[in-house]
Biotite code that builds the C-alpha atoms (Angstrom):
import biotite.structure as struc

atoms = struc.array([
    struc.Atom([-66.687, 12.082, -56.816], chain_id="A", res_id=1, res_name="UNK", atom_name="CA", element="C"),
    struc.Atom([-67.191, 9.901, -53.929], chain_id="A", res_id=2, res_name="UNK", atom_name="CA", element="C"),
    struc.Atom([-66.014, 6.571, -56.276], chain_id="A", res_id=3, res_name="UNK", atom_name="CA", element="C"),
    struc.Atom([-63.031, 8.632, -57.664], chain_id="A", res_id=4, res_name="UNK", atom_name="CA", element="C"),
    struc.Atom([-62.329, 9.178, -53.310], chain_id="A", res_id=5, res_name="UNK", atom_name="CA", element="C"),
    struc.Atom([-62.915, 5.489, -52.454], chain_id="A", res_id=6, res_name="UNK", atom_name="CA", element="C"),
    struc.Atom([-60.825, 4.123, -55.195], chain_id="A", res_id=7, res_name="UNK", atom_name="CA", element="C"),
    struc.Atom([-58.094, 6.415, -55.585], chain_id="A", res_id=8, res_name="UNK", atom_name="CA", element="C"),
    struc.Atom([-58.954, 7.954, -59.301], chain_id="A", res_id=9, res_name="UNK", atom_name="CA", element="C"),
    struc.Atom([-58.502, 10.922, -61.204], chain_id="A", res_id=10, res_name="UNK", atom_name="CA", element="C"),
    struc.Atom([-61.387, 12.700, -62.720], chain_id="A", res_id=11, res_name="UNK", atom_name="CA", element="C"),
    struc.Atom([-61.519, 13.841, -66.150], chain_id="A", res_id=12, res_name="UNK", atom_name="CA", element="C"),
    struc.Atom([-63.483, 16.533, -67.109], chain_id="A", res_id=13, res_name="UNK", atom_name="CA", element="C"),
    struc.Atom([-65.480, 19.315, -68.669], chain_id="A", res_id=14, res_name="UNK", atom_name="CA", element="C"),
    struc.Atom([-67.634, 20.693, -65.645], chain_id="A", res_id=15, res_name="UNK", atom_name="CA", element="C"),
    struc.Atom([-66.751, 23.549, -63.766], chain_id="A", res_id=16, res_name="UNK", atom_name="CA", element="C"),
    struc.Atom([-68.961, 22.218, -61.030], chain_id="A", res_id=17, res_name="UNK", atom_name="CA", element="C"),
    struc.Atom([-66.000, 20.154, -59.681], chain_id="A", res_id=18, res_name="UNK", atom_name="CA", element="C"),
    struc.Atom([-64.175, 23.204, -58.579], chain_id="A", res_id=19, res_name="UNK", atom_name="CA", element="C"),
    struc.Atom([-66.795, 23.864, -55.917], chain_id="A", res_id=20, res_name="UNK", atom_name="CA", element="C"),
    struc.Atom([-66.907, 20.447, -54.573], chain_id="A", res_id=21, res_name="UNK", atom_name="CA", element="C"),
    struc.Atom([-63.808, 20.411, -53.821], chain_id="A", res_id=22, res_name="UNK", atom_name="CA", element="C"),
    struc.Atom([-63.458, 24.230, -52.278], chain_id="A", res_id=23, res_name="UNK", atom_name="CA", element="C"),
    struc.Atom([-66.752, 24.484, -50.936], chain_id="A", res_id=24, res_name="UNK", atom_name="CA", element="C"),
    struc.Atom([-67.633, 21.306, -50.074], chain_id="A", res_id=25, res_name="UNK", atom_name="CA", element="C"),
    struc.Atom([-64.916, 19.682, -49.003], chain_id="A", res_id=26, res_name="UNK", atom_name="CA", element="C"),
    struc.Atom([-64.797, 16.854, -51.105], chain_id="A", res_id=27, res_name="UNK", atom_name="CA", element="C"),
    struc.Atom([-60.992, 15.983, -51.987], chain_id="A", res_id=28, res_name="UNK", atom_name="CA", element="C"),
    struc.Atom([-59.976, 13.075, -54.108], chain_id="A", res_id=29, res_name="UNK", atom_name="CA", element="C"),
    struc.Atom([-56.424, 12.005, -53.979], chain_id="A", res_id=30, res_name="UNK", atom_name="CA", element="C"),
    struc.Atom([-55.557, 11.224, -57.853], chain_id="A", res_id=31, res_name="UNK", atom_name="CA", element="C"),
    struc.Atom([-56.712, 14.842, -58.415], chain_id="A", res_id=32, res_name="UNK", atom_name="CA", element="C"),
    struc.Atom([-59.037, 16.209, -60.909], chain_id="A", res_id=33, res_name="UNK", atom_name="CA", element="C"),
    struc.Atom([-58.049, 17.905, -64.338], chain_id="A", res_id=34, res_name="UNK", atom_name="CA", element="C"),
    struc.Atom([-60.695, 19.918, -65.706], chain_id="A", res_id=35, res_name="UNK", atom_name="CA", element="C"),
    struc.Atom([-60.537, 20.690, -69.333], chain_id="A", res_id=36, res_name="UNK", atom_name="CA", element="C"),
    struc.Atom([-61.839, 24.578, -70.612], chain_id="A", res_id=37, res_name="UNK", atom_name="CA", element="C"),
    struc.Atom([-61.798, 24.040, -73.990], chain_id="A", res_id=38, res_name="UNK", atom_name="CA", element="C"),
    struc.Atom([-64.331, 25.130, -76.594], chain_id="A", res_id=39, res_name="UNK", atom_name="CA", element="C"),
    struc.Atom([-64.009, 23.947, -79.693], chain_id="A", res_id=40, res_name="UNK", atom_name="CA", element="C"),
    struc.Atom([-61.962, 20.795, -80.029], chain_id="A", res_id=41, res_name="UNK", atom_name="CA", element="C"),
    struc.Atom([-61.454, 17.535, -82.455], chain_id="A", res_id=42, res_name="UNK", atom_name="CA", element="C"),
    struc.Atom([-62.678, 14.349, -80.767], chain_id="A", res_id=43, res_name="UNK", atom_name="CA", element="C"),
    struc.Atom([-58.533, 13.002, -80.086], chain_id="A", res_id=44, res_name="UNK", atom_name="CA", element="C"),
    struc.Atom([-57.111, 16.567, -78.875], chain_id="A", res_id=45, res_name="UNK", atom_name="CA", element="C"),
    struc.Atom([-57.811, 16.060, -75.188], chain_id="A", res_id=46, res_name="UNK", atom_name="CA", element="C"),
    struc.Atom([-56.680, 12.465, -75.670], chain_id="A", res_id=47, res_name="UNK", atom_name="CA", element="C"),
    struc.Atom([-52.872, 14.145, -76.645], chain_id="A", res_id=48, res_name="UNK", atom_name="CA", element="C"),
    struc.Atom([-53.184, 16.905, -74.003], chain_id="A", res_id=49, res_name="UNK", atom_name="CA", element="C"),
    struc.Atom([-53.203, 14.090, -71.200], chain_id="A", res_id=50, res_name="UNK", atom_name="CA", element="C"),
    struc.Atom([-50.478, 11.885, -73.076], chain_id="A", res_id=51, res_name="UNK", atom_name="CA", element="C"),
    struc.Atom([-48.052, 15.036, -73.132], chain_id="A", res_id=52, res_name="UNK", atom_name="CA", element="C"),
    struc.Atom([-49.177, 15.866, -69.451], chain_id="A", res_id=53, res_name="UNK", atom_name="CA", element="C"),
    struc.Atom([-48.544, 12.711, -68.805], chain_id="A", res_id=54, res_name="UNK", atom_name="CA", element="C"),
    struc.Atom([-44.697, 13.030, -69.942], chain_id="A", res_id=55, res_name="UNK", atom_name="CA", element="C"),
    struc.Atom([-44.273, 16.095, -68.578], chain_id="A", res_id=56, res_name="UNK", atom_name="CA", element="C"),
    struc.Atom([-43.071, 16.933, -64.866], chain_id="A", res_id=57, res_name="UNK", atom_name="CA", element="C"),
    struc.Atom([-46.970, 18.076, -63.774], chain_id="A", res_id=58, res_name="UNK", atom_name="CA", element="C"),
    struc.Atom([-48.454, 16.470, -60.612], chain_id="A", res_id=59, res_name="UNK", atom_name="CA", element="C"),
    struc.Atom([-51.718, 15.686, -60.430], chain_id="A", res_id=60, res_name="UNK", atom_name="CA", element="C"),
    struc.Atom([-52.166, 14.463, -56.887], chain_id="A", res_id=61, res_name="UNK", atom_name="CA", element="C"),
    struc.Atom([-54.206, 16.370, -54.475], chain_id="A", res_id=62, res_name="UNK", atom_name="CA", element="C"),
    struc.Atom([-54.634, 19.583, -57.214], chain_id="A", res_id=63, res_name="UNK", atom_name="CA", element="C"),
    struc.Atom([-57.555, 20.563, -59.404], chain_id="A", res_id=64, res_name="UNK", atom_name="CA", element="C"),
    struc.Atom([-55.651, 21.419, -63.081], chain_id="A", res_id=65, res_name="UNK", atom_name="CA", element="C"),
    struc.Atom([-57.490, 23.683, -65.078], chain_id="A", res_id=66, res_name="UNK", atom_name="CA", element="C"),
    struc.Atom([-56.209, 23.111, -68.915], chain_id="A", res_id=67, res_name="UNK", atom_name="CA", element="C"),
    struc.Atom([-57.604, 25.655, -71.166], chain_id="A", res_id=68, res_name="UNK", atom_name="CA", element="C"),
    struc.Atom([-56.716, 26.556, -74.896], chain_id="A", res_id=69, res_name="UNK", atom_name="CA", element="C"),
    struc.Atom([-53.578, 28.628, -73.820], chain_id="A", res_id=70, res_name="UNK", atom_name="CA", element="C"),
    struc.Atom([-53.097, 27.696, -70.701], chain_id="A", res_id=71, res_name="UNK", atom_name="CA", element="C"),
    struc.Atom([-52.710, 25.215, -67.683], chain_id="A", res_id=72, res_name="UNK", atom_name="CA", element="C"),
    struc.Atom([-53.261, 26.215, -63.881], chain_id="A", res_id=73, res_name="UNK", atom_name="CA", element="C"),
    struc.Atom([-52.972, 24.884, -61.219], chain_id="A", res_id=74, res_name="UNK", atom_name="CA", element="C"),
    struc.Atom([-54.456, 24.969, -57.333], chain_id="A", res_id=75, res_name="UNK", atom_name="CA", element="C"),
    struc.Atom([-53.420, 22.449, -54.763], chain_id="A", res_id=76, res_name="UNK", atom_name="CA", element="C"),
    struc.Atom([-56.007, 21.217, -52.245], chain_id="A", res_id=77, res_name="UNK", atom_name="CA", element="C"),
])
């Protein structure tokens, strides 16, 4: 997290720990962090879920994005 702070980078990824460094403890990097809920995937599906986020009118900046298998949410920090 602190890296990702220092050098401006968004973190990718499948812990639900992240959540509560940012909220509890404060820690808040820039590039934003997109957390991905899903189960059971194939090894290039989150690889296309950031390409079409990617093209798509989402921000990432200063939010934690939740994606999960039917959704994607949002929460600003």
């Amino acid at each position: 997290m602190e890296i990702a702070i220092k050098e401006n980078l968004t973190i990718l990824t499948y812990d639900s720990d992240y959540g509560e460094l940012i909220y509890k403890l404060g820690y808040r990097p820039l590039a934003g962090v997109l957390y991905f809920r899903i189960n059971n995937f194939e090894p290039e599906e989150p690889g296309k879920i950031i390409l079409d986020l990617l093209n798509g009118n989402l921000i990432f900046s200063n939010r934690l994005t939740v994606i999960s298998e039917s959704s994607i949410r949002q929460r600003t920090y």
